[in-house]
DRENTIZA-347659 format. One record per residue: residue in three letters; y, x, z of N, C-alpha, C, O in turn. Coordinates in steps of 0.05 Angstrom, whole numbers, padded with zeros to 5 digits, always signed. Each point is the difference from the previous one (the first is absolute). Example, Ala and Ser with C-alpha at 12.3 -4.5 7.8 and 13.67 -1.06 7.14 Angstrom:
% residues 2
ALA-00114+00264+00156+00024-00018+00000+00024+00018+00000+00000+00021+00013
SER+00021-00028-00027+00024+00016+00001+00022-00015+00014+00022+00010+00004
END
This chain:
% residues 282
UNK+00026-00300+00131-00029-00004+00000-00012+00011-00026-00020+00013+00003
UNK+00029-00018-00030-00009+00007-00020+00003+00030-00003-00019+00009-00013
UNK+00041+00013+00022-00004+00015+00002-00020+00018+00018-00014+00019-00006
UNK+00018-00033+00027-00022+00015+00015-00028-00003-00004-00015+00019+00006
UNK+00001-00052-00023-00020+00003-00006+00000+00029-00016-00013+00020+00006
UNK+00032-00025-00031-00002+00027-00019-00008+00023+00015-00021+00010-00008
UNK+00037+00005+00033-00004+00027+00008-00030-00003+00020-00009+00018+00014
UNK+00001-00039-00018-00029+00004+00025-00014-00005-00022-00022+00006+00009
UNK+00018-00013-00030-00016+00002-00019-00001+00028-00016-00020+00008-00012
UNK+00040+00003+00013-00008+00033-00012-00009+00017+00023-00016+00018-00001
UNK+00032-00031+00028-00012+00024+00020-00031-00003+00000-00017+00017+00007
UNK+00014-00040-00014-00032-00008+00012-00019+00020-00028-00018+00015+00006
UNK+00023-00018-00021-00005+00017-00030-00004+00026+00003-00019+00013-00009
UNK+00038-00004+00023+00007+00029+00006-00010+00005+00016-00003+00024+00002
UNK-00010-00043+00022-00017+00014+00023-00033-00003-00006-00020+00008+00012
UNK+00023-00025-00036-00027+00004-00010-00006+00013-00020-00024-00001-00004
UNK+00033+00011-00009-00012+00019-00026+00011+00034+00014-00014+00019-00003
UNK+00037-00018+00014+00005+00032+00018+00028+00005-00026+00000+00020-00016
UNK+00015-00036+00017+00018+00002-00018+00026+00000+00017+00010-00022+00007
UNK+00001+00051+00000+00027+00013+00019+00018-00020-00009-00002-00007-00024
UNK+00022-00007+00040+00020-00027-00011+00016+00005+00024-00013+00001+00021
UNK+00040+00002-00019+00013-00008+00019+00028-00021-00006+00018+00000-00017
UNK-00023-00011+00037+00024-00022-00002+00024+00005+00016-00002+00005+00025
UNK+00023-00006-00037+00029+00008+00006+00017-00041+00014+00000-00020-00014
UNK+00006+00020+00032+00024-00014+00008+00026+00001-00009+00011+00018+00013
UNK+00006-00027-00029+00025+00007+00001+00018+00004+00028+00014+00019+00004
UNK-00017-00040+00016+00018+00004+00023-00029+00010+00016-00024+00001-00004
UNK+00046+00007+00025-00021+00003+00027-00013-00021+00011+00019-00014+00009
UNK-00044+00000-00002-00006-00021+00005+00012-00010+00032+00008-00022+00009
UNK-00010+00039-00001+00013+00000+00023+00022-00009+00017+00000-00009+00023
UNK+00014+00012-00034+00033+00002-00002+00009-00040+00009+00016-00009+00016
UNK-00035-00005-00035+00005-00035+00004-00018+00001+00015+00006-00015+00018
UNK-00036+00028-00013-00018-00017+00024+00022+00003+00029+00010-00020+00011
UNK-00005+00045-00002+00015+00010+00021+00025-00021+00009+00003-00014+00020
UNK+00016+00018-00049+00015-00027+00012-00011-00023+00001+00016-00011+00015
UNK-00032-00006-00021-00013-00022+00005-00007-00004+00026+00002-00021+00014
UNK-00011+00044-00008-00016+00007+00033+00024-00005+00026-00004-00011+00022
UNK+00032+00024-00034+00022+00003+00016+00007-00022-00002-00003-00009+00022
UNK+00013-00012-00038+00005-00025+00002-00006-00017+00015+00013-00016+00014
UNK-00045+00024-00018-00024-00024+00023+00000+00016+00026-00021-00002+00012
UNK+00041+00017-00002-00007+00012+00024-00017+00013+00005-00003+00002+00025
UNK-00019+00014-00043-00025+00016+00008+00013+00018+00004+00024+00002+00001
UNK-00047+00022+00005+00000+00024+00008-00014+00023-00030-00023+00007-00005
UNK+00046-00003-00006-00009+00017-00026-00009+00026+00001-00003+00016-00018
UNK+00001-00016+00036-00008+00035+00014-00035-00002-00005-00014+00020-00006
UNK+00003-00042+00009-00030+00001-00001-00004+00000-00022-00020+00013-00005
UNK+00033-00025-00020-00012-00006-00030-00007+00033-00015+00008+00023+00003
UNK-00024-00033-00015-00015+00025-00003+00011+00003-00029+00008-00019-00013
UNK-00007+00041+00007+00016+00010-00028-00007-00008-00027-00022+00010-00001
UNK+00027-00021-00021-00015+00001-00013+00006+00018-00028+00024+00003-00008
UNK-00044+00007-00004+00017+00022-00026+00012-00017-00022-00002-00024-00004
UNK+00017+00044-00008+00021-00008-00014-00017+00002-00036+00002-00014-00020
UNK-00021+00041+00029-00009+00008-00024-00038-00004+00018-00010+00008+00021
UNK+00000-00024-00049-00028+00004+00021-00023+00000-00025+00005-00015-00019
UNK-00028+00032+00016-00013+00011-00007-00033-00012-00006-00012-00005+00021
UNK-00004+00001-00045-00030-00003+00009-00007+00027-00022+00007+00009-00022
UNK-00022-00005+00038-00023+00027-00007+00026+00026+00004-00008+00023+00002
UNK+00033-00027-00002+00023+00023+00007+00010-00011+00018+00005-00024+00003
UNK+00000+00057+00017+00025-00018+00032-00001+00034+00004-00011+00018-00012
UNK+00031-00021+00035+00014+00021+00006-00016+00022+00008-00020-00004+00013
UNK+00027+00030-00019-00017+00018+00019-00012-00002+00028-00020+00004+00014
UNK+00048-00014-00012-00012+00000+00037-00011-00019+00012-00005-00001+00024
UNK+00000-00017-00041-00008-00019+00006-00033-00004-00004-00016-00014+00012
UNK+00014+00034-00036-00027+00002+00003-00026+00020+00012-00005+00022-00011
UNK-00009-00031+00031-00006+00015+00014-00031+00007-00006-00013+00014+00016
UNK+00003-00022-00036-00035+00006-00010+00010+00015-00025+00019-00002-00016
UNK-00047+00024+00020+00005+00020-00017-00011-00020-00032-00006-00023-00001
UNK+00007+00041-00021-00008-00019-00018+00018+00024-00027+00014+00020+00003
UNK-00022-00032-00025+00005+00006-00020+00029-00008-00007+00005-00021-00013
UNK+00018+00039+00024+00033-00008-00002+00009+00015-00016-00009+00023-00001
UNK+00033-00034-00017+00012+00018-00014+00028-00006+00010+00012-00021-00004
UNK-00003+00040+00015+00035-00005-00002+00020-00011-00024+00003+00012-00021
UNK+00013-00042+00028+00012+00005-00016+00027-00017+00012+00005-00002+00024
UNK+00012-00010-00048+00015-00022+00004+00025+00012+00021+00008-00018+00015
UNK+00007+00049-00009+00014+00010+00020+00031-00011-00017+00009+00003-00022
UNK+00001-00018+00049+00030-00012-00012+00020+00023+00002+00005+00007+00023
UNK+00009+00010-00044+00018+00011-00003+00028+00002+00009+00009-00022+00005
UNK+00004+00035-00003+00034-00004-00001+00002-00024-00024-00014-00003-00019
UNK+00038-00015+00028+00004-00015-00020+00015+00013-00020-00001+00024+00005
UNK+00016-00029-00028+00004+00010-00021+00025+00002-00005+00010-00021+00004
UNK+00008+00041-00014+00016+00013+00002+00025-00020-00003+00020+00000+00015
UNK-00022-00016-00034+00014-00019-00008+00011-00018+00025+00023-00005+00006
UNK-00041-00003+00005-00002-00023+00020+00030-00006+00022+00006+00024+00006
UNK+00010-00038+00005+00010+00006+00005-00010+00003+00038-00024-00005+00005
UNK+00045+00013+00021-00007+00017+00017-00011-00035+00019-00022-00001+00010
UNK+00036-00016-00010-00010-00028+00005-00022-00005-00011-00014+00013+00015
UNK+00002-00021-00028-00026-00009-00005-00021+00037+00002-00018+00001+00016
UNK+00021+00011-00025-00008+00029+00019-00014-00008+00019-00023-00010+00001
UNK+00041+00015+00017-00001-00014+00031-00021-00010+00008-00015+00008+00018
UNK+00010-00037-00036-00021-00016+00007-00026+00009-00003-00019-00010+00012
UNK+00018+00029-00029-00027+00015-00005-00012+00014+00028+00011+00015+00016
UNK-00039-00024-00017-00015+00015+00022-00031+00013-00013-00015-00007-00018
UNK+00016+00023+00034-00029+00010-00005-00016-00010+00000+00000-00014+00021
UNK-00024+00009-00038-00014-00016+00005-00027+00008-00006-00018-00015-00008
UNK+00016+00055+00013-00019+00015+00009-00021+00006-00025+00009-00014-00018
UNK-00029+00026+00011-00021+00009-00012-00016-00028+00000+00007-00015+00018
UNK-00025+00006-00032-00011-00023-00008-00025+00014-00003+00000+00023-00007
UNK-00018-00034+00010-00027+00011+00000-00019-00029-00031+00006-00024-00003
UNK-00028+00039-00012-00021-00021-00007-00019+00007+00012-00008+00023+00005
UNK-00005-00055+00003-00025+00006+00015-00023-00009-00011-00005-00023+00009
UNK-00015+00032-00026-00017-00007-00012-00036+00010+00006-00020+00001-00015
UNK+00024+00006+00049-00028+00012+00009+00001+00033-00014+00019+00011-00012
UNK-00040-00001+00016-00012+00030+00000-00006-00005-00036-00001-00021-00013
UNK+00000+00049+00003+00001+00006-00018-00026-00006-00016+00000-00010-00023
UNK-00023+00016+00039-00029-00001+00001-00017-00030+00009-00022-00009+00007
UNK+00053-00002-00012-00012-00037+00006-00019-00005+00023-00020-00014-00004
UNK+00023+00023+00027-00015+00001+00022+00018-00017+00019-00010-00016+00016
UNK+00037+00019-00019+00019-00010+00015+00000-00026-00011+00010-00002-00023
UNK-00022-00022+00038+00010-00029-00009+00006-00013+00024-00014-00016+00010
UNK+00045+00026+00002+00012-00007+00022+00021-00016-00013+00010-00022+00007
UNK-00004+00040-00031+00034-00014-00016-00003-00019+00003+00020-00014+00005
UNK-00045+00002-00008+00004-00032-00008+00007-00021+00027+00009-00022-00006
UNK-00012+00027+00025+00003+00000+00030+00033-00007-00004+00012-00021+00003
UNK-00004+00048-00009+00031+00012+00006+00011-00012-00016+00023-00004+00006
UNK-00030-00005-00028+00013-00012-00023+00003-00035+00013+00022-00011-00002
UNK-00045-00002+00013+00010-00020+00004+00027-00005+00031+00018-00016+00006
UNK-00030+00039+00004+00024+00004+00025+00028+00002-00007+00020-00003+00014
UNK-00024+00012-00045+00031+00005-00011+00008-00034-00018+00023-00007-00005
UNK-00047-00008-00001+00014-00018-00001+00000-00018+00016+00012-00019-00011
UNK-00020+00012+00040+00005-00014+00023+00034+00010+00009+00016-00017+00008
UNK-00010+00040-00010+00024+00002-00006+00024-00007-00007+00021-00006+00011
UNK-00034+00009-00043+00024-00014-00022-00002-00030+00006+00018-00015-00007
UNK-00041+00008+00019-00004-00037+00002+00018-00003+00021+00017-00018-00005
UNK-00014+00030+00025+00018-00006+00025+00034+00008+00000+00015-00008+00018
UNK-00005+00027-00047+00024-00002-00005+00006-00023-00020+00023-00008-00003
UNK-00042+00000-00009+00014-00014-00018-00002-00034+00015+00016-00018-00002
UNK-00035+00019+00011+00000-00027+00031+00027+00001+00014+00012-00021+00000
UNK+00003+00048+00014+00019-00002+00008+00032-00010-00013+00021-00008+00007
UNK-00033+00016-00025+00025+00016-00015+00018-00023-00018-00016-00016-00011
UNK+00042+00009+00003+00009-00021-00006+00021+00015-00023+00018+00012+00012
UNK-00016-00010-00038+00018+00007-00016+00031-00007-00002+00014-00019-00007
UNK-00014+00037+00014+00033-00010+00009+00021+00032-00010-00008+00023-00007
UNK+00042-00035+00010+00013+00032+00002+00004+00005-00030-00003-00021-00013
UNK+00009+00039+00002+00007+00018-00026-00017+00002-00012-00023-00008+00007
UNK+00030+00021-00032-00022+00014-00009-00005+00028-00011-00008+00005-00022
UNK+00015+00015+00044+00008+00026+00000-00035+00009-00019-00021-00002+00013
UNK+00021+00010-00045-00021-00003-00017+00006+00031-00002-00017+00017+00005
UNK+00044-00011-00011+00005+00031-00025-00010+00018+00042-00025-00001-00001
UNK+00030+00009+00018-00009+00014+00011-00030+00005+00007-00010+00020+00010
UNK+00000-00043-00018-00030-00005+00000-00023+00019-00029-00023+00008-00004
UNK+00041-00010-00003-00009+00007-00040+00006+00023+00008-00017+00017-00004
UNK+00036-00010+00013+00008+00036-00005-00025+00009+00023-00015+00019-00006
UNK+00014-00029+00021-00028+00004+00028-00032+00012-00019-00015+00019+00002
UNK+00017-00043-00021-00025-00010-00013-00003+00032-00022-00018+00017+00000
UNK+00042-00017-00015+00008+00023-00026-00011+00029+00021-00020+00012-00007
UNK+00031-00006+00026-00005+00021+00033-00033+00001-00007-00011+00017-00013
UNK+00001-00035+00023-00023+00000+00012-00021+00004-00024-00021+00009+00010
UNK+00021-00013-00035-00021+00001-00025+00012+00027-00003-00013+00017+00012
UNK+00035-00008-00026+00016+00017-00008-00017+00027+00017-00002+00022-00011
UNK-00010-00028+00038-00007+00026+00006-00032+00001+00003-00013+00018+00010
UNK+00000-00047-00022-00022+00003+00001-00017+00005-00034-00021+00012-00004
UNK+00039-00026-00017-00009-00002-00022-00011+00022-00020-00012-00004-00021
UNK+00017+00023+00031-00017+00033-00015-00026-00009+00013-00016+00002-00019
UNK+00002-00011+00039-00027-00001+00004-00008-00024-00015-00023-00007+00007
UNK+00029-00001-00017-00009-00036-00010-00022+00013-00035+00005+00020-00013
UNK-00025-00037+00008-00012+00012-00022+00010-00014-00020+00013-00021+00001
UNK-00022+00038-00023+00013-00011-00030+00002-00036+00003-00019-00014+00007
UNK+00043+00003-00014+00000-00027-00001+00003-00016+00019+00001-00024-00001
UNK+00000+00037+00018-00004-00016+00044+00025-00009-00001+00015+00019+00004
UNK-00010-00029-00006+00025-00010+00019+00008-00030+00019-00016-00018+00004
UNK+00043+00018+00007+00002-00015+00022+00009-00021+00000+00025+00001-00001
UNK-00034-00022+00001+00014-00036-00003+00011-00005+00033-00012-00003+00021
UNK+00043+00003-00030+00023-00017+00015+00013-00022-00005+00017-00006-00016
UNK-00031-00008+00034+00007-00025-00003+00027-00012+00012-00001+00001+00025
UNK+00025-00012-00034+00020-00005+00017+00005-00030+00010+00000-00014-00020
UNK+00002+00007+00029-00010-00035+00017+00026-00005+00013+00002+00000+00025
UNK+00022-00008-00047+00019-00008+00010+00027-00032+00000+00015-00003-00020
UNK-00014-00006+00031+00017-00029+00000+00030+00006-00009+00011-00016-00016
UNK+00002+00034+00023+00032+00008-00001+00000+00031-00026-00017+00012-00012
UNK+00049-00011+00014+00009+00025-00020-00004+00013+00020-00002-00008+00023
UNK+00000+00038-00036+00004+00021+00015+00028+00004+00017+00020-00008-00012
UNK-00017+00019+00038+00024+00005+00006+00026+00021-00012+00024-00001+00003
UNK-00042+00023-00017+00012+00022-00009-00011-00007-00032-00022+00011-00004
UNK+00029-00020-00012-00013-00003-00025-00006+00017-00013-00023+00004-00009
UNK+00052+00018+00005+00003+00028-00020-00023+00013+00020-00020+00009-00012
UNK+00019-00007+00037-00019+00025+00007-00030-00011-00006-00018+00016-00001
UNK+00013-00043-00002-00021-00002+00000-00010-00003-00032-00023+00000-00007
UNK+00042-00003-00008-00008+00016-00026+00000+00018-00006-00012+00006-00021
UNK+00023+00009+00030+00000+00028-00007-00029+00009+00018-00011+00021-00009
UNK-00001-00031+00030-00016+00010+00012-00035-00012-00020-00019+00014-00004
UNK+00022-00034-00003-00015-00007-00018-00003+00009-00026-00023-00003-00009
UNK+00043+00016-00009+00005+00019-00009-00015+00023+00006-00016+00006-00018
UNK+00016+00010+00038-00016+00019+00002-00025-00005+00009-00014+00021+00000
UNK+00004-00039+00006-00027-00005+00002-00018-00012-00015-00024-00003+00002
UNK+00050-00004-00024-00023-00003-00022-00009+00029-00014-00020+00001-00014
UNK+00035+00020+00020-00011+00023-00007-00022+00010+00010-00011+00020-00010
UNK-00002-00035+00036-00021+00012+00005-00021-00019-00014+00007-00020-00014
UNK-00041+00029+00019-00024-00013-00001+00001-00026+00011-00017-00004+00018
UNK+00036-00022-00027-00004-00018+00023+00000-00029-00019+00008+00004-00023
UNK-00015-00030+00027-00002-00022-00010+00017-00024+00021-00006-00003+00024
UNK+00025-00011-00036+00026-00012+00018-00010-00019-00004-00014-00002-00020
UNK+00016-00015+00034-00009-00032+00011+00019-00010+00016+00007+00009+00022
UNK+00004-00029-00035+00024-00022+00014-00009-00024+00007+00002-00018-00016
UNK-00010+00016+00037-00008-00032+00007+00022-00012+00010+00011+00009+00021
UNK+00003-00041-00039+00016-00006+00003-00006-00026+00029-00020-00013+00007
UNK+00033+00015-00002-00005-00029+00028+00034-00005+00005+00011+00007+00021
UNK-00002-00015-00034+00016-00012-00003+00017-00023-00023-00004+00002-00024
UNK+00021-00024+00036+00007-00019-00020+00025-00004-00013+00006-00014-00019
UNK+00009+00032+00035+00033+00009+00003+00002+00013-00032-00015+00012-00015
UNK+00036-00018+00014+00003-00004-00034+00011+00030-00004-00012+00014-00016
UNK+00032-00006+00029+00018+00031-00005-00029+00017+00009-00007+00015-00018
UNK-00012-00016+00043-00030+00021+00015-00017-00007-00049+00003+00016-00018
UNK-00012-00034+00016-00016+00000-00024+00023+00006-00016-00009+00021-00009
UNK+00029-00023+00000+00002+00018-00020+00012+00034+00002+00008+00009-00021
UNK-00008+00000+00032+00003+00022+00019-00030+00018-00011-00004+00019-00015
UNK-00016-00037+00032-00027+00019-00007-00008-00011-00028-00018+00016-00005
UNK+00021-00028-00009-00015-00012-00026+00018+00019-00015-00014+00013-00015
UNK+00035-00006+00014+00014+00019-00014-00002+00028+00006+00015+00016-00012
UNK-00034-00008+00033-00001+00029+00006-00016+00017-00018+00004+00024+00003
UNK-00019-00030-00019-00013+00014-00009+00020+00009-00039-00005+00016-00018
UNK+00022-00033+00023+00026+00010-00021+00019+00011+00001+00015+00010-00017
UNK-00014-00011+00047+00027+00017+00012-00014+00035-00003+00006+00018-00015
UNK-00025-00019+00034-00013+00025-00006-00014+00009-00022-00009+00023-00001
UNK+00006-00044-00021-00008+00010-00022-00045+00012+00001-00015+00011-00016
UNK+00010-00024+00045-00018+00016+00006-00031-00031-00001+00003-00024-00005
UNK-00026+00038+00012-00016-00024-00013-00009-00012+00031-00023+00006+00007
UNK+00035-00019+00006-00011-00016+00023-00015-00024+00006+00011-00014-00017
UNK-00028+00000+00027-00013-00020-00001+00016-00027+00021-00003-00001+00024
UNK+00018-00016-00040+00014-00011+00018-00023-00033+00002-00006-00017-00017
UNK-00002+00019+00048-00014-00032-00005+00007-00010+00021+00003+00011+00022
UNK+00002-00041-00030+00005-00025+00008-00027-00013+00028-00023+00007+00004
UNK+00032-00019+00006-00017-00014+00019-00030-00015-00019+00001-00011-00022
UNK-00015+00013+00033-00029-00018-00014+00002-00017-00018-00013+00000-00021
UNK+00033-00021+00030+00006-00031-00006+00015+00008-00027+00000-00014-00021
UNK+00010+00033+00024+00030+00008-00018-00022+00014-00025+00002-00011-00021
UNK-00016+00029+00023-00011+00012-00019-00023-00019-00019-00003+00002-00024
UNK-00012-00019+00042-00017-00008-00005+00016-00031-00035-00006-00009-00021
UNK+00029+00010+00042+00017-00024-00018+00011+00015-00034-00002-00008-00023
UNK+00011+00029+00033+00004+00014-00026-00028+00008-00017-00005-00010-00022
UNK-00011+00026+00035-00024-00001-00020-00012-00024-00011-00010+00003-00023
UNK+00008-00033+00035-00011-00008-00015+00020-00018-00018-00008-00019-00013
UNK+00039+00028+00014+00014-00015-00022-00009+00016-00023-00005-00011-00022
UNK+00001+00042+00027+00002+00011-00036-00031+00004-00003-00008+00013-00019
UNK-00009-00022+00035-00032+00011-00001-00009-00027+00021-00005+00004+00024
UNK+00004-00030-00038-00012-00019+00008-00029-00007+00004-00011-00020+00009
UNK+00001+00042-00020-00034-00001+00011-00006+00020+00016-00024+00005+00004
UNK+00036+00004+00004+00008+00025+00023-00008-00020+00026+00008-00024+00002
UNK-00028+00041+00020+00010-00014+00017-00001+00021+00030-00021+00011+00008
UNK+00042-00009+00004+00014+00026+00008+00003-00006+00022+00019-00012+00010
UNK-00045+00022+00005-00003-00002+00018+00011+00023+00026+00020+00014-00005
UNK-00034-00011+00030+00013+00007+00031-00007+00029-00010+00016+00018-00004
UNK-00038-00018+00001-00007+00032-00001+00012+00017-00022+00006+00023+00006
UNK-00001-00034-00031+00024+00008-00016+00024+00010+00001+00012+00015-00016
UNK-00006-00028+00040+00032+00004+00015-00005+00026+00014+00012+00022-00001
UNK-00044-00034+00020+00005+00029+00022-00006+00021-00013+00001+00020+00014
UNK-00010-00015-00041-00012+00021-00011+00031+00017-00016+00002+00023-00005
UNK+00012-00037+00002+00023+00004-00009+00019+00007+00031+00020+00014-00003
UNK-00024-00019+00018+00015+00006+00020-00017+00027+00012+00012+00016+00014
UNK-00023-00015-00017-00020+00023+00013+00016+00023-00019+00014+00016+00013
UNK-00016-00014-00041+00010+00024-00021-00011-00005-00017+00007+00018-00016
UNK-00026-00036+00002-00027-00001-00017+00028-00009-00028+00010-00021-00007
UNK-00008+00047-00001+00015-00013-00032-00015-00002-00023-00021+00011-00004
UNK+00032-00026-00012-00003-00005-00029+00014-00007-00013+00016-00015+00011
UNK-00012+00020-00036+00027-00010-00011-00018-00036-00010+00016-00017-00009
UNK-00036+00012+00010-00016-00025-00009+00011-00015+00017+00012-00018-00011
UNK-00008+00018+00044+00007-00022+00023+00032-00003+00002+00011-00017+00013
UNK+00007+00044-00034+00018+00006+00014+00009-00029-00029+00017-00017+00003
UNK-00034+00022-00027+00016-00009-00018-00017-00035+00001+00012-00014-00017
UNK-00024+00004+00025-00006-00033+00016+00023-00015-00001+00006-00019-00014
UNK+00012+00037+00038+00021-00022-00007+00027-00001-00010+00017-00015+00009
UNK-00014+00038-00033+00016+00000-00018-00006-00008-00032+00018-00004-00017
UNK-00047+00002+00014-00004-00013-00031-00025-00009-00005-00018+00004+00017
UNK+00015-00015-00039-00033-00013+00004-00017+00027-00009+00013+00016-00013
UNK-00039-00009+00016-00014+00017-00001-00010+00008-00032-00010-00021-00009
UNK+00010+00041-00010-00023-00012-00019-00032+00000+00011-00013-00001+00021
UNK+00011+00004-00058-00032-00011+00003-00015+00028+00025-00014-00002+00020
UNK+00026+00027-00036-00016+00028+00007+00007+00003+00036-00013+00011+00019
UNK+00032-00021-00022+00019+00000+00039-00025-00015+00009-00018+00012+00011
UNK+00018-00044-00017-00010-00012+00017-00038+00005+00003-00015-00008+00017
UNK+00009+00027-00043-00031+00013+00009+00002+00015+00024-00015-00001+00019
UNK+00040+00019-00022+00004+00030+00014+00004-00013+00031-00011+00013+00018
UNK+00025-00038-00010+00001-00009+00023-00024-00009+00009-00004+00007+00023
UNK-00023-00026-00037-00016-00011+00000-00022+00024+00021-00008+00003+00023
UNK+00008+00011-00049-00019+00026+00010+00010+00022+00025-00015+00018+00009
UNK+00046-00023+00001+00013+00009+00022-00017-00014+00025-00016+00011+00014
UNK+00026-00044-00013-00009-00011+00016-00035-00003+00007-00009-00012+00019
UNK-00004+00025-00038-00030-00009+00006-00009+00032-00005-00022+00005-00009
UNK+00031+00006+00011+00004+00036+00011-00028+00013-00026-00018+00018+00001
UNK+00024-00032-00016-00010+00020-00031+00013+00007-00021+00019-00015-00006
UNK-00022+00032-00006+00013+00020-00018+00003-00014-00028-00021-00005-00012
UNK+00048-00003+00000+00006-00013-00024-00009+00018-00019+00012+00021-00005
UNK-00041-00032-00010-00005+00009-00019+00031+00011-00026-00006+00011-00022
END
């Protein structure tokens, strides 16, 4: 539940400001509704499919059928040379990706239509959908590295892409999925680890990732969890919902990052002051 509030609170974000976001499944959602269905004796032939990868303001080419202001992007590659021919395998196409942001000439204000259709969508997989299974992460990242990797020459000075990873377990392939993180920190991109888990080997696993790779990641804790650390080292702090989701969204600073590792000084706690009430520290 806490997760999924999280992902219907950015979709909902994203279908209102026209901000391209797609959300990745680790398993197929599918796979447990179906047997569930077979158990209880239904007939699984009627259940209607649901995506694995699903989209607001981006969805598949073919899927989208109003003309509009599209840019191709997001085309999943061969997987990567390394990989071995088993997990290969599992890789599927998962086609040209379209953004949909209306006509160029702002005449087109259908997106916004299509945007909420895309999250009636994501509302109805994540309603279905029950987290369960592995946590096949490193074929997902190498997907993710594919899909920027061939869009990032168009991005403007400074653009880049917040991935967020929303996971309870280790990775199944660890080495590939560091090494796959590894190369994606080489692109234009901002890493976000939302931890949701309590499992002692899952947290120290991700709380140590950003040492293993040597690389600068944003690792955060559940609400309850962050909110407790900020106000041990910043007790007049008071660290609130939208704080979290602004941090879960990509919104960095090294001011929120450093809350709850030390107390603030004097010049920090102006620079935060004037953050939060959106004026410029003299």
């Amino acid at each position: 539940e806490e997760l999924s509030a999280c992902v219907l609170y950015h979709a909902e974000v994203a279908a209102s400001i026209g901000a391209p976001t797609i959300f990745r499944l680790l398993n197929d959602p599918n796979v447990f509704i179906k047997e569930e269905m077979r158990q209880a004796g239904e007939d699984d032939s009627l259940f209607q499919i649901l995506p694995q990868v699903a989209g607001v303001c981006a969805r598949r080419r073919d899927a989208t059928a109003t003309s509009g202001r599209f840019r191709n992007m997001l085309p999943l590659s061969k997987a990567p040379n390394d990989e071995d021919e088993e997990e290969a395998s599992k890789r599927i196409w998962e086609g040209i990706w379209q953004i949909d942001l209306g006509s160029s000439d702002g005449t087109d204000l259908g997106w916004r239509d299509r945007a909420e259709e895309d999250l009636r969508v994501l509302e109805s997989v994540l309603f279905e959908t029950i987290p369960c299974y592995t946590t096949p992460l490193a074929g997902h990242i190498w997907a993710v590295f594919e899909q920027i990797k061939g869009i990032c020459s168009t991005f403007s000075p400074g653009q880049r892409v917040a991935i967020v990873i929303a996971s309870d377990g280790v990775p199944n392939q660890p080495q590939s999925f560091l090494d796959a993180m590894a190369e994606l920190q080489k692109l234009p991109v901002y890493l976000i680890v939302r931890l949701c888990t309590n499992d002692e080997a899952s947290f120290q696993f991700w709380t140590t990732l950003d040492l293993d790779l040597d690389i600068a990641i944003e690792i955060l804790d559940d609400f309850e969890a962050e909110a407790e650390a900020a106000f041990t080292m910043n007790p007049w702090c008071n660290y609130c919902m939208p704080l979290q989701r602004a941090r879960e969204w990509g919104f960095r600073t090294k001011l929120l990052e450093s809350l709850r590792e030390r107390p603030l000084t004097h010049d920090e706690l102006r620079d935060y002051c004037a953050l939060i009430f959106g004026v410029k520290p003299d």
